[in-house]
matplotlib code that plots the C-alpha trace (Angstrom):
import matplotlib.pyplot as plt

x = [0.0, 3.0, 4.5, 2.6, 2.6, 6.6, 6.1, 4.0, 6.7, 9.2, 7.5, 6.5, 10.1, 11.9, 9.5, 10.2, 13.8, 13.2, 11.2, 13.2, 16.5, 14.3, 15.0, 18.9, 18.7, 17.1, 19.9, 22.5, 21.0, 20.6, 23.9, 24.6, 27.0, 26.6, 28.8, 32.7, 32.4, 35.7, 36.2, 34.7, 32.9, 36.0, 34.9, 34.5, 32.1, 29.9, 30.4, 28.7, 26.3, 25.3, 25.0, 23.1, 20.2, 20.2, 21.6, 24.4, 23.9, 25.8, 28.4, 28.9, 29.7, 32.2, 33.9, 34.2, 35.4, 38.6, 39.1, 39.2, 41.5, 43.9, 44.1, 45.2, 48.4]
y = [0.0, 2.4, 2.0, 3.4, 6.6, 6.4, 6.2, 8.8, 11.1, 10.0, 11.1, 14.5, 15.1, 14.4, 16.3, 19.2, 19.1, 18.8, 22.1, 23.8, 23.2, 23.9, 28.0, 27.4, 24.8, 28.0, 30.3, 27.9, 27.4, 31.2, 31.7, 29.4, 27.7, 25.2, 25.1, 24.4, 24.8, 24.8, 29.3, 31.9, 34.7, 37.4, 41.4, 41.5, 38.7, 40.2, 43.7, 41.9, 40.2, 43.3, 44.9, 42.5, 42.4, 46.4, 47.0, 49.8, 52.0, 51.5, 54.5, 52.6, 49.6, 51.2, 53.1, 50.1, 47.7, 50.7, 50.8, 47.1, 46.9, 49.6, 47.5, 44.5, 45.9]
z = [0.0, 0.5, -2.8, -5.1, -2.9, -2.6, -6.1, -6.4, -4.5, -6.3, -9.7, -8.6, -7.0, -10.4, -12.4, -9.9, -10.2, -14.4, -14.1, -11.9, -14.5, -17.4, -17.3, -17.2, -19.9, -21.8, -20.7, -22.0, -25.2, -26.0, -25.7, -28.0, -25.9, -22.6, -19.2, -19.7, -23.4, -25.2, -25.2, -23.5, -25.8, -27.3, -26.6, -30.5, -30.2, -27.6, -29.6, -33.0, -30.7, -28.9, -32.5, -34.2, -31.4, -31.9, -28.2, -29.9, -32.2, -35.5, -34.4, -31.2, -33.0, -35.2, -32.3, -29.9, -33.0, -33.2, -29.8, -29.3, -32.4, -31.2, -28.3, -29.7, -31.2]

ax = plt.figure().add_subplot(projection="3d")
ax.plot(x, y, z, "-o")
ax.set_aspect("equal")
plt.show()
């Protein structure tokens, strides 16, 4: 007669745990990229992804690609 209820717990406690990773699985995937992958993101990659979702402006882009540039010399 206890089983099925031990069961029962056991079911809802491992669907909670899948829900509760679910927004972090998202996270991972929207960056394009999961935990420990092989490099972290250059600034010139996060520049161009920060561009192409329209969070600069296209003057912004241009002056933080030179100063990034002048940098790497």
């Amino acid at each position: 007669m206890m089983m099925p209820i031990v069961m029962l717990i056991v079911i809802l406690v491992v669907l909670r745990l899948v829900f509760i990773a679910e927004p972090f699985r998202r996270l991972w995937w929207y960056r394009g990229e999961l935990p420990g992958s092989s490099h972290p993101d250059t600034a010139l990659e996060i520049l161009e992804w920060r561009y192409a979702k329209g969070e600069i402006t296209r003057d912004q882009y241009s002056q933080m690609r030179a100063d990034l540039e002048e940098s790497r010399r």
